[in-house]
Residue frames as a rotation matrix with the C-alpha (Angstrom) as fourth column:
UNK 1
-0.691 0.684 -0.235 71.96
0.463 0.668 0.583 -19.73
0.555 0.294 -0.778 -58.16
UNK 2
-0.397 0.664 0.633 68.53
-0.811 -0.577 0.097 -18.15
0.429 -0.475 0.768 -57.16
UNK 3
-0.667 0.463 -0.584 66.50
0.516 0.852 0.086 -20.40
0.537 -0.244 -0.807 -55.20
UNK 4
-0.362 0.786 0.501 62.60
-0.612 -0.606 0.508 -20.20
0.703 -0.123 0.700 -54.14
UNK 5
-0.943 0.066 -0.327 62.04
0.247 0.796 -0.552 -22.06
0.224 -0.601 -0.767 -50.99
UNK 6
0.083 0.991 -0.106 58.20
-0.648 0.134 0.750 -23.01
0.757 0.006 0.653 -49.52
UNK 7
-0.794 -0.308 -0.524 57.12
-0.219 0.949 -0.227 -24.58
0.568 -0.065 -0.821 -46.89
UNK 8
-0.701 0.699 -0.141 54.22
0.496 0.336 -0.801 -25.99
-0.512 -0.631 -0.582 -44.49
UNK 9
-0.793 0.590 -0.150 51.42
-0.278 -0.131 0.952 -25.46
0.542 0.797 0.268 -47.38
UNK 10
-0.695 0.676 0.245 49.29
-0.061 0.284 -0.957 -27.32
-0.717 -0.680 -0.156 -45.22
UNK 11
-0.863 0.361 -0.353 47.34
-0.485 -0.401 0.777 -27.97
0.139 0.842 0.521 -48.22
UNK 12
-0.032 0.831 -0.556 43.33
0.169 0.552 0.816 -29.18
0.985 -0.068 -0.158 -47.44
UNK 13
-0.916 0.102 -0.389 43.67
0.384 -0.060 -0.921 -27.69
-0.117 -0.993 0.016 -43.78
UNK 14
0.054 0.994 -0.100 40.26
0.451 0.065 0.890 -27.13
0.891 -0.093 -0.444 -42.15
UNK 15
-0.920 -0.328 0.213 39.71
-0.034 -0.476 -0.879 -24.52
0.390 -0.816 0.427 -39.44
UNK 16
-0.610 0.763 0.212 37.08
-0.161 0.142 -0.977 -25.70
-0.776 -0.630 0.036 -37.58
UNK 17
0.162 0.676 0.719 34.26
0.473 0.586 -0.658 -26.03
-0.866 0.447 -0.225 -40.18
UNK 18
0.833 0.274 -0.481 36.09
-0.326 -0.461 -0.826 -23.70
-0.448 0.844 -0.295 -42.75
UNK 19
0.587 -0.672 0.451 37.96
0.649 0.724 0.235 -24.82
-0.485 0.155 0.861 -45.31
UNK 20
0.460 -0.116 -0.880 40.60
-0.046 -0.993 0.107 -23.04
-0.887 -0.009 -0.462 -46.58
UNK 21
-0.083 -0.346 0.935 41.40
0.712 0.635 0.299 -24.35
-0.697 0.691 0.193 -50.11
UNK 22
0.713 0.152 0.685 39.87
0.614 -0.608 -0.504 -21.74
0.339 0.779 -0.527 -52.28
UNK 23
0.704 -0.695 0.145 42.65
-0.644 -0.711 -0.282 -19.20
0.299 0.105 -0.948 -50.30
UNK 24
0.314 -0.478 0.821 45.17
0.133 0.878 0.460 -21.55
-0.940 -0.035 0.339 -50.86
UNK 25
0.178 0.114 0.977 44.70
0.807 0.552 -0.211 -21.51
-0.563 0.826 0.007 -54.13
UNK 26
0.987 0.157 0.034 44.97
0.160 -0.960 -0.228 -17.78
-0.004 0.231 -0.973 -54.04
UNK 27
0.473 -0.875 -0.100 48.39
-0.302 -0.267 0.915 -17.81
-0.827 -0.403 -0.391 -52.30
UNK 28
0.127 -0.749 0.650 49.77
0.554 0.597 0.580 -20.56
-0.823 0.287 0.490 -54.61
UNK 29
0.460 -0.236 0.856 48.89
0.805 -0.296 -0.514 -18.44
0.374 0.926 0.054 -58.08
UNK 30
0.934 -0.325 0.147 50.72
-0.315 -0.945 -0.086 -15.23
0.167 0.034 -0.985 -56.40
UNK 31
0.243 -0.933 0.265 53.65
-0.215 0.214 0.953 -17.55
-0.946 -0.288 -0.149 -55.40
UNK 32
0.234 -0.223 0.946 53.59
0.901 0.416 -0.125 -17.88
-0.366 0.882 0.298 -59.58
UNK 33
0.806 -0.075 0.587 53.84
0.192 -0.905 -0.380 -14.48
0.560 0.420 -0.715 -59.82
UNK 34
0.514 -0.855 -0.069 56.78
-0.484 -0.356 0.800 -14.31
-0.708 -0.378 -0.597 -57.42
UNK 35
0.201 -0.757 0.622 58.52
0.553 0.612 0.566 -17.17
-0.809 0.230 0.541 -59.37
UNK 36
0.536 0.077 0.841 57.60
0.842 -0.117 -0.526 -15.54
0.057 0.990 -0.128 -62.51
UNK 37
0.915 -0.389 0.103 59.27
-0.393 -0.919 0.026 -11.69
0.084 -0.064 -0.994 -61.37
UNK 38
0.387 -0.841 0.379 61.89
-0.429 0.200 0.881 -13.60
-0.817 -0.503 -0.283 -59.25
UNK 39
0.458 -0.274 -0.846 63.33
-0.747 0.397 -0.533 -16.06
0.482 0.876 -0.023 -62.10
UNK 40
0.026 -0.577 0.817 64.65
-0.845 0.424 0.326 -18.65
-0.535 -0.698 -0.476 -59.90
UNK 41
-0.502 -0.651 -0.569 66.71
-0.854 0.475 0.211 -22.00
0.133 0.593 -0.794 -60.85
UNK 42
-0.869 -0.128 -0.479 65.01
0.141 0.863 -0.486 -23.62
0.475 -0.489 -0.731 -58.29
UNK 43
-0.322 0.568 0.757 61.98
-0.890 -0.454 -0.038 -23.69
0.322 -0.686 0.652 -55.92
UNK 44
-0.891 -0.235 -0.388 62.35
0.109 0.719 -0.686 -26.02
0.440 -0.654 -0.615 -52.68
UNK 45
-0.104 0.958 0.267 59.29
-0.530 -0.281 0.800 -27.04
0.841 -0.058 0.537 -51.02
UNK 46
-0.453 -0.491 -0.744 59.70
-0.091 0.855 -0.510 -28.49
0.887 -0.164 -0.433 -47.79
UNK 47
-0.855 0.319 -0.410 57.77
0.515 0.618 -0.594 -30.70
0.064 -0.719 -0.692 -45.56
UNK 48
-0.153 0.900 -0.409 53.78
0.232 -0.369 -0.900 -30.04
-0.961 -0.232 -0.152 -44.44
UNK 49
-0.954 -0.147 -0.262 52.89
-0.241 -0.144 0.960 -29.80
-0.179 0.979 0.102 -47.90
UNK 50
-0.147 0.963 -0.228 49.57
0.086 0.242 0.966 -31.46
0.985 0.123 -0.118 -47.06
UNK 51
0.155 0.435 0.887 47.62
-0.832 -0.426 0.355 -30.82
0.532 -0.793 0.296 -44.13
UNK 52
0.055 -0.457 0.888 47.64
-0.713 0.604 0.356 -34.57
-0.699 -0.652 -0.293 -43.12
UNK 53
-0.442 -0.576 0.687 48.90
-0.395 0.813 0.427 -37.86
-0.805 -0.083 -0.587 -44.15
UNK 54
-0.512 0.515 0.688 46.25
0.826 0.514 0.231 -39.12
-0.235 0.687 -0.688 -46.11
UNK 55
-0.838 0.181 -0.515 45.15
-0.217 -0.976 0.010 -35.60
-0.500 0.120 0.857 -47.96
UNK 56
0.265 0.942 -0.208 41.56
0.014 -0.219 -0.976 -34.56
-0.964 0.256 -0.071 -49.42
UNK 57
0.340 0.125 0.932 40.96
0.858 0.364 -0.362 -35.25
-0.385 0.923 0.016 -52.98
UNK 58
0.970 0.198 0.141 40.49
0.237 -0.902 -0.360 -31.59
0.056 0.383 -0.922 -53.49
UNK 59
0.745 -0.603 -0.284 44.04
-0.362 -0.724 0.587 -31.05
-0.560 -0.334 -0.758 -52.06
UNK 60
0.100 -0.565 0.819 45.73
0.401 0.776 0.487 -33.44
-0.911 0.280 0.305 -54.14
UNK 61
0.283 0.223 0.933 43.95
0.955 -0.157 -0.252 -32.18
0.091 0.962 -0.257 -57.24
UNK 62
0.995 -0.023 -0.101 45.36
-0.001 -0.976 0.217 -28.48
-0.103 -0.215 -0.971 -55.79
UNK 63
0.289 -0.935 0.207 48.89
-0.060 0.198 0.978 -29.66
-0.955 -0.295 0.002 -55.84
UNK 64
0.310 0.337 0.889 48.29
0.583 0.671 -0.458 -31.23
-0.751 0.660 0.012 -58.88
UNK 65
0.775 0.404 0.486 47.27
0.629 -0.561 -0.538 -28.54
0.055 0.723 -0.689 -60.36
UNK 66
0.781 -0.602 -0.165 50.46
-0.531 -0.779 0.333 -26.01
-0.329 -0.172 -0.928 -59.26
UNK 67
-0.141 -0.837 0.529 53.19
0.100 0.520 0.848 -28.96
-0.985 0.173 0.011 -59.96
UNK 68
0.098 0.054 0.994 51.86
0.925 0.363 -0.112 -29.20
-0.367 0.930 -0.015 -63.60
UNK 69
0.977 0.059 0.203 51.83
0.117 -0.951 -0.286 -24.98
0.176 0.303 -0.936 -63.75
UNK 70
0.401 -0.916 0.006 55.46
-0.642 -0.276 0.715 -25.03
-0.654 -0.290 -0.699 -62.42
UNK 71
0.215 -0.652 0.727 56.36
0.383 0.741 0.551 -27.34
-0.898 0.160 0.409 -65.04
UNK 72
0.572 0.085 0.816 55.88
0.812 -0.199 -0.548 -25.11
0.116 0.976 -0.182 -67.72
UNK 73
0.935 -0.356 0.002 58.46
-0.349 -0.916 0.198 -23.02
-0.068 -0.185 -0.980 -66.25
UNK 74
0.220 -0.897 -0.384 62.53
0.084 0.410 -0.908 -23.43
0.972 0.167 0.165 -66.85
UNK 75
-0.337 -0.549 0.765 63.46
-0.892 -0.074 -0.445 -24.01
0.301 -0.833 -0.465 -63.50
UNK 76
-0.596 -0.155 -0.788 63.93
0.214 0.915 -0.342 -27.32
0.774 -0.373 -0.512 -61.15
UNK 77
0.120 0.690 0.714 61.29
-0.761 -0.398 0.513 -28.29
0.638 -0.605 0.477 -58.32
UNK 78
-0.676 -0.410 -0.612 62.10
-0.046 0.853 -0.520 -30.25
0.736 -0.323 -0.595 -55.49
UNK 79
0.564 0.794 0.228 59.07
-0.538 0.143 0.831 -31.53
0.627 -0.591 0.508 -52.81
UNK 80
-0.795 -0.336 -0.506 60.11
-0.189 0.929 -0.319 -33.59
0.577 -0.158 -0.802 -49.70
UNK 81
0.259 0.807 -0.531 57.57
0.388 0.417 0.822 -35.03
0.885 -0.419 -0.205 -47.28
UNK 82
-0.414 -0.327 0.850 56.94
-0.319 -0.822 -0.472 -33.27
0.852 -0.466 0.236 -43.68
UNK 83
-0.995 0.031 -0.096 55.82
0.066 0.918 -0.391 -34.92
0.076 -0.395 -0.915 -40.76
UNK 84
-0.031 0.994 0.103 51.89
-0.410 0.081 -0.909 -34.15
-0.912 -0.070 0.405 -41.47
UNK 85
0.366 -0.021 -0.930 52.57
-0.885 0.300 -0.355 -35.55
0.287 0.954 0.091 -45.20
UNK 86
0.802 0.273 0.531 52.83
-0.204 0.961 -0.185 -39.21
-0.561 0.040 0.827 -46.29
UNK 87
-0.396 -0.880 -0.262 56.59
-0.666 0.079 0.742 -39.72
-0.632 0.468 -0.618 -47.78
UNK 88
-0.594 -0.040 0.803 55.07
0.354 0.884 0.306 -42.69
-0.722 0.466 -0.511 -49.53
UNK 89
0.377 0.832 0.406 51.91
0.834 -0.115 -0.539 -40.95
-0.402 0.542 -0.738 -51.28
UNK 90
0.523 -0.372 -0.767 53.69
-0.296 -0.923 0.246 -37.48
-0.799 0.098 -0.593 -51.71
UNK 91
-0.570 -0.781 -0.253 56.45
-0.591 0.176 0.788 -39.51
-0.571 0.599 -0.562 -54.13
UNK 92
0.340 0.792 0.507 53.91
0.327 0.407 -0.853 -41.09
-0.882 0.456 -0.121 -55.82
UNK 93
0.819 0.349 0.456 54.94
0.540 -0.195 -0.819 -41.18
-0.197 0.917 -0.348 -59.66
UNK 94
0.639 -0.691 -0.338 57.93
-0.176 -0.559 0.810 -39.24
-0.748 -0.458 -0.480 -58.81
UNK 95
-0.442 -0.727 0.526 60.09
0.257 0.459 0.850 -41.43
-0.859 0.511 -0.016 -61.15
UNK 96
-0.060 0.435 0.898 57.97
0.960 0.270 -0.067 -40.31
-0.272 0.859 -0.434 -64.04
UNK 97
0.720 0.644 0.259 57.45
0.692 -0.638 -0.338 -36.92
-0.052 0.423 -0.905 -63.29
UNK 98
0.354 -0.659 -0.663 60.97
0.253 -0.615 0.747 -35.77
-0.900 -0.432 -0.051 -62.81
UNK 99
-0.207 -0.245 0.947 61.80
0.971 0.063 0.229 -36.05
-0.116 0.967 0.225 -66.15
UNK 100
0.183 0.510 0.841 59.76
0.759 -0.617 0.209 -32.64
0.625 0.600 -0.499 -66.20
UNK 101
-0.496 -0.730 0.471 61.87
0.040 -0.561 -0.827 -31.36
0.867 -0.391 0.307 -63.53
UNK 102
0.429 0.765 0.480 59.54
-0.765 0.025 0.644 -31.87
0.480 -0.643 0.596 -60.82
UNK 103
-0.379 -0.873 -0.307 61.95
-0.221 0.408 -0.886 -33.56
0.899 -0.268 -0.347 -57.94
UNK 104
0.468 0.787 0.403 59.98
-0.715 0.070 0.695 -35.39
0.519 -0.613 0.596 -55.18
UNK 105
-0.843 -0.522 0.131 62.35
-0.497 0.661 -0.562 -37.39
0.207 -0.539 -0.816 -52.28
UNK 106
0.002 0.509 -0.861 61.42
0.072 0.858 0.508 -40.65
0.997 -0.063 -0.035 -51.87
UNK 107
0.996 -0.084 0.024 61.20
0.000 0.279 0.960 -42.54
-0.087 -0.957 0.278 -47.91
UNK 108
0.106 -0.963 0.247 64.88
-0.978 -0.145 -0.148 -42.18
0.178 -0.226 -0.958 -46.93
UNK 109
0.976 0.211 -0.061 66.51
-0.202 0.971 0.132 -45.26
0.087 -0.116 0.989 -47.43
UNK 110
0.511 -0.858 -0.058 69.93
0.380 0.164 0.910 -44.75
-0.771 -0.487 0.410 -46.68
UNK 111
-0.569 -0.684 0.456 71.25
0.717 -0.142 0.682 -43.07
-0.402 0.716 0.571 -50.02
UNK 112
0.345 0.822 -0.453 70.81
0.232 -0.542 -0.807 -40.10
-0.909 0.174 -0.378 -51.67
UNK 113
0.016 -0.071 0.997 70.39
0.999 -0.043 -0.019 -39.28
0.044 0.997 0.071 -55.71
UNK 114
-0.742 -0.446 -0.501 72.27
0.180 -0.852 0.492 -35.90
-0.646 0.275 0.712 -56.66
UNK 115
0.597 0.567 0.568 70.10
0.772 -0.216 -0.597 -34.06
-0.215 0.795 -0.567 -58.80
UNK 116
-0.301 -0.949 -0.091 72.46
0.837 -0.309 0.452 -31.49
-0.457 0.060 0.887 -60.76
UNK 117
0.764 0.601 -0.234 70.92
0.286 -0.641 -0.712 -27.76
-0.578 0.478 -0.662 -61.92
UNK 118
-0.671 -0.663 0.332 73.12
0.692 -0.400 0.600 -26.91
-0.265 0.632 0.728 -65.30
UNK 119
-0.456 0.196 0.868 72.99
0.375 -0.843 0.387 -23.97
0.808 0.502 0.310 -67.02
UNK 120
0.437 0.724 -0.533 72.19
0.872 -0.194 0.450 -22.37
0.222 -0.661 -0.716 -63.01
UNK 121
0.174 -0.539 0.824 72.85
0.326 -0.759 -0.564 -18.68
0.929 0.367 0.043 -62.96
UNK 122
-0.259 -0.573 -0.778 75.41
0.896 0.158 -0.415 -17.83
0.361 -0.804 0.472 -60.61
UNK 123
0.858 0.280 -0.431 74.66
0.482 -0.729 0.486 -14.93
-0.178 -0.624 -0.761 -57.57
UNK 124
0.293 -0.905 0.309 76.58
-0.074 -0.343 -0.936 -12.56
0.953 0.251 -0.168 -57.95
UNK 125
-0.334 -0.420 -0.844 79.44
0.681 0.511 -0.524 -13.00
0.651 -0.750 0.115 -54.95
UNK 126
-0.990 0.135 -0.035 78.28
-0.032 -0.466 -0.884 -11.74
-0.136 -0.874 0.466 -51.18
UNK 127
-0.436 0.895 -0.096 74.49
-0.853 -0.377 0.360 -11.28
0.286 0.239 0.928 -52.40
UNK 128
-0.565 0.284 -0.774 73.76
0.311 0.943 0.120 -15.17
0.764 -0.173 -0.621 -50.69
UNK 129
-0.833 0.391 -0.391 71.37
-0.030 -0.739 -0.673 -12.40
-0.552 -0.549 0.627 -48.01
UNK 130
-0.748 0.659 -0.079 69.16
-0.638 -0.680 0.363 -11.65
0.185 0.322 0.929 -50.34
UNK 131
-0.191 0.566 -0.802 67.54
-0.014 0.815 0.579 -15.40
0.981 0.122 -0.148 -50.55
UNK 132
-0.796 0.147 -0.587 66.94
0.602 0.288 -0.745 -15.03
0.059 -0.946 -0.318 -47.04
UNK 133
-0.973 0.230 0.019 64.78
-0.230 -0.960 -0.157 -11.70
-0.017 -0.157 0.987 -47.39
């Protein structure tokens, strides 16, 4: 299995009085060009996903906008919440959009739901290195 992993997106951060959405938006379409070169089964996104708790329209509608481009790819996405992200807003809808492979953990409530990647093409053996690179 290939897996793309992400994390701390910080998405809607603000350095001092600049904002940094528009290169944001740069990074995320070249991380489509990695997925696209890379083929992966998978692509983990974890934690800091938004800058803070209660995120800027704009960033929302930036997320938005990459979750709905990664669905039109064959491969599984999984999001959890980080400790500058809302677990509660982040899973928003979640139950609706997985269907389209788009995997968002709920608040941790004591159990967890298996999600299962068939048809995931196996590494070849020893080559579990590379996903680190």
């Amino acid at each position: 299995m290939k897996f793309i992993h992400l994390s701390d997106l910080h998405l809607g951060k603000r350095v001092y009085d600049f904002n940094m959405l528009e290169d944001q938006k740069y990074i995320l379409n070249e991380v489509l060009k990695v997925i696209d070169s890379e083929a992966p089964d998978a692509v983990l996104i974890a934690g800091d996903i938004y800058d803070k708790s209660v995120p800027s329209t704009e960033a929302v509608e930036l997320l938005d906008e990459f979750l709905f481009r990664l669905s039109g790819r064959e491969l599984q996405v999984f999001l959890i919440s980080g400790n500058h992200d809302s677990a509660e807003r982040l899973a928003f809808a979640s139950r609706l959009i997985a269907p389209a492979g788009i995997h968002i953990a709920p608040v941790y409530k004591g159990a967890i739901e298996p999600v299962v990647l068939e048809g995931a093409t196996p590494m070849p053996s020893g080559s579990w290195w590379m996903l680190l690179k």
